[in-house]
Legacy VTK file of the C-alpha trace (Angstrom):
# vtk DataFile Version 3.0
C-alpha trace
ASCII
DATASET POLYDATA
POINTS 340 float
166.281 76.488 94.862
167.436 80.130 94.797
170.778 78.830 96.365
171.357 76.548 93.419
170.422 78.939 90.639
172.738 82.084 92.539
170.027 83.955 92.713
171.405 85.046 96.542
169.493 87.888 97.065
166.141 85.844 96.768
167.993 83.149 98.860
168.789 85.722 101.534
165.317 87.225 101.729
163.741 83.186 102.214
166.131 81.964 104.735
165.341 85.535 106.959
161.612 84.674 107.009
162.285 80.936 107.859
164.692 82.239 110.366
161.419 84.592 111.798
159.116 81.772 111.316
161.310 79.039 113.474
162.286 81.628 116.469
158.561 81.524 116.839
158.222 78.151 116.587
161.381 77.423 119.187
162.652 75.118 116.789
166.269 75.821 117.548
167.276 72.587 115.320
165.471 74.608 112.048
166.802 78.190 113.678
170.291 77.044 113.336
169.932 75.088 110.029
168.886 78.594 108.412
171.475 80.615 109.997
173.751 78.352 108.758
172.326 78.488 105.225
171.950 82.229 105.322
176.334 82.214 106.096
176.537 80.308 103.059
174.791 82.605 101.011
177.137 85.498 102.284
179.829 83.292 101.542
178.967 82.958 97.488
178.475 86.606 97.649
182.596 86.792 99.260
180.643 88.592 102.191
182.970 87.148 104.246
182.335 89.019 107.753
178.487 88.488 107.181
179.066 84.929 106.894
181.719 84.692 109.616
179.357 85.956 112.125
176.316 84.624 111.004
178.000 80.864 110.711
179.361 81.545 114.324
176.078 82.261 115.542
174.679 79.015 113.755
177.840 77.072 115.408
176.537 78.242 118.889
172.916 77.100 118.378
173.892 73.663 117.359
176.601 73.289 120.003
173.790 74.443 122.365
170.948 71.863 121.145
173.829 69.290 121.039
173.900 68.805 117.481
177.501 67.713 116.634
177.191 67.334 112.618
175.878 70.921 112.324
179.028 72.260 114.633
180.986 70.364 112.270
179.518 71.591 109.296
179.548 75.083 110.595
183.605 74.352 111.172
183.933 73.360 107.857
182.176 76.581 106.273
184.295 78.964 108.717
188.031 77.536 107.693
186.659 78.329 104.068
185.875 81.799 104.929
189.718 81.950 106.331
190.966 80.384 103.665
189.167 82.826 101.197
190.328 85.391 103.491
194.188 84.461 103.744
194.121 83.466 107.287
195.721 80.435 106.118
196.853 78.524 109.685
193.592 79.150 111.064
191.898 77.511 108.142
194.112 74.339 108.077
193.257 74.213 111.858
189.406 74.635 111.532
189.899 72.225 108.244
191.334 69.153 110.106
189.185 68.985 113.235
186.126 69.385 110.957
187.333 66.261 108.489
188.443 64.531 111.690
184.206 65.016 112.928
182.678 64.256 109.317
184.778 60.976 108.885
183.826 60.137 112.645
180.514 60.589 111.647
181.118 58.272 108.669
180.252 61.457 106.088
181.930 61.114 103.004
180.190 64.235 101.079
181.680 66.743 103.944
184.997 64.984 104.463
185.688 65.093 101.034
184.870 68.495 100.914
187.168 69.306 103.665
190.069 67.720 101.640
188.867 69.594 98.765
189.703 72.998 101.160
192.419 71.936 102.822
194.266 70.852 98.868
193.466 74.379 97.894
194.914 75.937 100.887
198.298 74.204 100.572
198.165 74.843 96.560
198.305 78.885 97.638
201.035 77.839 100.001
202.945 76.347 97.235
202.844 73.399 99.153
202.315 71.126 95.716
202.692 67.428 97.084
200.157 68.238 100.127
197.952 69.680 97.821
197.985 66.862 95.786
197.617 64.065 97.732
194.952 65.932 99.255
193.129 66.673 95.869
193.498 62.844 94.868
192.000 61.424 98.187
188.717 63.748 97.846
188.768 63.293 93.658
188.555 59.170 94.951
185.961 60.029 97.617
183.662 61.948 95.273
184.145 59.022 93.044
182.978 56.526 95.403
179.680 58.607 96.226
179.671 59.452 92.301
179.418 63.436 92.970
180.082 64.757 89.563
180.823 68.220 90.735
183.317 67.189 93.542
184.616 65.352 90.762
185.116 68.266 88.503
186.391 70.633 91.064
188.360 68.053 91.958
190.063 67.894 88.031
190.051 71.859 88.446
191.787 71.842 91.088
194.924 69.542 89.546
194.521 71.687 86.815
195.613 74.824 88.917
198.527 72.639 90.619
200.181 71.692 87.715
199.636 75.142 85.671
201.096 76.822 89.405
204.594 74.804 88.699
207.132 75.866 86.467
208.190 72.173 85.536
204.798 70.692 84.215
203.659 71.038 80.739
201.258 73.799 80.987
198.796 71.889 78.008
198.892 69.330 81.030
197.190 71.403 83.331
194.850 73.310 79.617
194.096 69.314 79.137
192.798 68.853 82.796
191.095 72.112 83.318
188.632 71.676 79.844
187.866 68.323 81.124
186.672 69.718 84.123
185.037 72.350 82.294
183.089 69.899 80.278
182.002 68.127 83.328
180.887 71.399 84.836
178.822 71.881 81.298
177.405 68.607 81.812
175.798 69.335 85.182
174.655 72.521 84.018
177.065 74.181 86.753
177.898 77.785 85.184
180.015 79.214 88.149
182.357 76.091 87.301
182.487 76.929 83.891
183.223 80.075 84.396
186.286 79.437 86.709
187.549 77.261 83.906
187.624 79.843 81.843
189.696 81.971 83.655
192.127 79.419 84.673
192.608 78.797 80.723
192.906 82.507 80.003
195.721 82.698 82.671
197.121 79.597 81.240
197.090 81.868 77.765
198.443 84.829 79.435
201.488 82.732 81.420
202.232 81.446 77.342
202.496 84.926 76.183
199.235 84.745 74.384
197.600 87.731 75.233
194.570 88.345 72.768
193.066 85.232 73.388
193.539 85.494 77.397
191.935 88.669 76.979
189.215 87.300 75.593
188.870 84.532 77.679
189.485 86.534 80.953
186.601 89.257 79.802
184.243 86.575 79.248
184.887 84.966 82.465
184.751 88.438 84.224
181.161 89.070 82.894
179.699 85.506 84.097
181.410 86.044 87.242
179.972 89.564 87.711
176.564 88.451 86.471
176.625 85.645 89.298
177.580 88.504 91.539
180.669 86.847 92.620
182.928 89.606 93.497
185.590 87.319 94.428
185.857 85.855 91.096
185.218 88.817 89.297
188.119 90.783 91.279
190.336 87.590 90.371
189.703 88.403 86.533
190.387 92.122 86.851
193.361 91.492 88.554
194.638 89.281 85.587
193.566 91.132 83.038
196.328 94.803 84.682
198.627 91.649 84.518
197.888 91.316 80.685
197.773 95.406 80.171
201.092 95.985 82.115
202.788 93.079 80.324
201.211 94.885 76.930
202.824 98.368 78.702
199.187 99.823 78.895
199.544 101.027 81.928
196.650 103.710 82.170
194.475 100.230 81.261
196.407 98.378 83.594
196.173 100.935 86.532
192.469 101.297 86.274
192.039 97.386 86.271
193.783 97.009 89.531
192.510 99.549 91.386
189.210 98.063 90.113
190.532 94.795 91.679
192.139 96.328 94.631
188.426 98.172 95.798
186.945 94.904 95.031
189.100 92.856 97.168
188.929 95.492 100.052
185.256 95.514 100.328
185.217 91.601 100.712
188.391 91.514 103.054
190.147 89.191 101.390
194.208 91.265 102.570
195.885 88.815 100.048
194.586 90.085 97.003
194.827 93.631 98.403
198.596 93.225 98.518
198.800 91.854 95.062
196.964 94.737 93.486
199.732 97.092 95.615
202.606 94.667 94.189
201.301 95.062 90.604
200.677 98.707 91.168
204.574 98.918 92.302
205.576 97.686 89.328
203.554 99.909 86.944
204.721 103.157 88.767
208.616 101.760 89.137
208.073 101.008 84.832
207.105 104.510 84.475
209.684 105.878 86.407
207.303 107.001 89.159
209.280 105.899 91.791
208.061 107.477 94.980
204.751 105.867 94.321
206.220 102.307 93.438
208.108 102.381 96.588
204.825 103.551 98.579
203.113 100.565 96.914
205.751 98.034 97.925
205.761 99.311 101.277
202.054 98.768 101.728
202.205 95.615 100.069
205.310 93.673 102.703
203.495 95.289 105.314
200.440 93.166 104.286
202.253 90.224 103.320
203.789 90.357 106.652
200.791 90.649 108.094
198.960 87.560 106.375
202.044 85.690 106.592
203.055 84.593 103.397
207.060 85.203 104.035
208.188 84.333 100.009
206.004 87.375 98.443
207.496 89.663 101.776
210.952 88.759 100.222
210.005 89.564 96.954
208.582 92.652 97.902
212.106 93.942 99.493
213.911 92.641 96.605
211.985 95.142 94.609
212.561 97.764 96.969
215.871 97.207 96.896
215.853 97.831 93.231
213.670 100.957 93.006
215.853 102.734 95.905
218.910 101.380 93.768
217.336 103.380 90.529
217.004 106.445 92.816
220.615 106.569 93.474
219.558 105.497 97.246
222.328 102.722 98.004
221.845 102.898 102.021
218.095 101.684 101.330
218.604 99.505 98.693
221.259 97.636 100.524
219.141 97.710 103.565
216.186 96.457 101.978
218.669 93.776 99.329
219.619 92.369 103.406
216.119 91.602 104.741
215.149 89.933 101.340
LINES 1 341
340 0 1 2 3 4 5 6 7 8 9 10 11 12 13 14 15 16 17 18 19 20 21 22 23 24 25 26 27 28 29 30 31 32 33 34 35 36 37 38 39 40 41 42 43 44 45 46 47 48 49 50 51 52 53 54 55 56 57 58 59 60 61 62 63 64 65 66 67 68 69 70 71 72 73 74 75 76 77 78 79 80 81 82 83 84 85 86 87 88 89 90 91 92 93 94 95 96 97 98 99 100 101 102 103 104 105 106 107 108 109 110 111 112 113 114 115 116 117 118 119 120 121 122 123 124 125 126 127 128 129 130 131 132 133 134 135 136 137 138 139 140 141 142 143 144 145 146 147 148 149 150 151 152 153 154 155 156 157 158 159 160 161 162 163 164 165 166 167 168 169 170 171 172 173 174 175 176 177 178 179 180 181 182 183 184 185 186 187 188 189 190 191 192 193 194 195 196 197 198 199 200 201 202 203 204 205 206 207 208 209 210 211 212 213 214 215 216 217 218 219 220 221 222 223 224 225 226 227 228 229 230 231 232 233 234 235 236 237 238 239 240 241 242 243 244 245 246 247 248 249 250 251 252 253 254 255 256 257 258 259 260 261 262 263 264 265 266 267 268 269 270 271 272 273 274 275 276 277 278 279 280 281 282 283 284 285 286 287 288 289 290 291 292 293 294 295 296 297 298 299 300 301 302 303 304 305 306 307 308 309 310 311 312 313 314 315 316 317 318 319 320 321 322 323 324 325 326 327 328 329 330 331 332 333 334 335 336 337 338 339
């Protein structure tokens, strides 16, 4: 019940005492179950390497007792955790042998949900038509077993694909998004709301209209922050420098990202630590600070690098390449022009 509502920290406290209560009992089975639910909670909470290890441990119990659905289940709930955390080729792997188990098991709920993940995953690849095909297979899955929020974040989910690519009509992807978010209204599911919300102020602030993504963004920040979902709330503050920079506020924008940037470190999630370096480069390069941009883009390829997302490392010597170029340092600039 606690789960459901977001109230985590009550959730937390209930599924330690179960945990107590069925290490007494030797019910491994129940032991497990809790552990597993207890990762989950971390998870909401983007406290990634709680949930990691606590899910692992979970994953050993049931592969110990024999239980196959919980391993799965446990697989499922760790490529999330990569995914959320970047590690994008480990996610896809844990991703596909758990759908592989859930639709051997005949499990329609958790397969779908695995093709929910793995759609996501190739959306922050850019990898549009994968993403796609798998959004529509879990959308029709969710469907079938008439899950209204599968449904919804399935419509979400489209939304973000379309809005992502330059050659859709952006009130497309505004048009698919608010249907979601009315779905999400009419299960009384806030958190999906919420994400709405922000997806439609960074729909706003892609068009140029800035007030009302502010607005929108803020809003969304506050829910986010009240559901303590630092993820999502880190997401919003990074958007909202985006909006400041564009607006050349950059003392607003600069204290917005490093916001976003502490945020993002404390939950390990390296992607959004390099974008908050990216979008610091560019502040410091706009004001001439160009020492500091070129520290910032530095840190940023490094991490980019090491997450492997090759495209952003590109764009990151590209910039390089201009800031040395601004500093009169041709040698660098050409050298860093070459490797992007």
């Amino acid at each position: 019940i606690y789960y459901s509502q977001t109230q985590y920290e009550k959730a937390i406290n209930m599924s330690l005492q179960a945990q107590k209560y069925f290490k007494k009992s030797e019910n491994q089975w129940a032991q497990a179950d809790s552990m597993r639910w207890l990762g989950d909670v971390y998870y909401m909470q983007d406290r990634y390497k709680e949930a990691s290890e606590t899910i692992s441990e979970a994953q050993q119990l049931f592969q110990k007792i024999g239980n196959e659905l919980g391993v799965a289940e446990c697989l499922r709930r760790l490529g999330d955790i990569y995914r959320m955390q970047g590690r994008n080729d480990e996610a896809i792997k844990m991703l596909s042998d758990a759908l592989k188990q859930f639709q051997t098991f005949g499990n329609q709920a958790q397969a779908a949900e695995c093709l929910l993940s793995l759609g996501e995953l190739y959306r922050k690849q850019q990898k549009y038509n994968e993403a796609t095909e798998m959004i529509m297979k879990a959308q029709k899955q969710f469907e079938e077993i008439r899950d209204k929020k599968g449904v919804a974040d399935c419509l979400q989910t489209l939304g973000f694909i379309y809005g992502d690519q330059a050659h859709y009509d952006e009130a497309v992807a505004s048009e698919i998004i608010s249907e979601a978010q009315q779905l999400f209204y009419q299960i009384g599911n806030e958190l999906g709301v919420a994400e709405c919300l922000k997806r439609l102020g960074d729909i706003h602030r892609m068009q140029g209209r800035n007030d009302e993504a502010i607005k929108m963004i803020s809003d969304a920040s506050k829910q986010f922050q009240t559901f303590g979902n630092q993820m999502q709330a880190a997401e919003c503050l990074w958007s909202l420098g985006e909006l400041y920079r564009k607006q050349k506020k950059y003392d607003e924008a600069t204290e917005m990202i490093m916001k976003a940037q502490k945020q993002f470190e404390e939950i390990g999630y390296k992607r959004g630590v390099a974008d908050c370096w990216l979008i610091l480069g560019y502040i410091y390069r706009n004001q001439a600070q160009y020492n500091e941009a070129v520290g910032m883009f530095s840190n940023s390829q490094r991490e980019y690098e090491n997450i492997g997302r090759i495209v952003d490392v590109a764009v990151c010597y590209q910039y390089l390449g201009i800031t040395h170029r601004l500093q009169d340092q041709h040698e660098q600039g050409k050298e860093a022009f070459t490797k992007a």
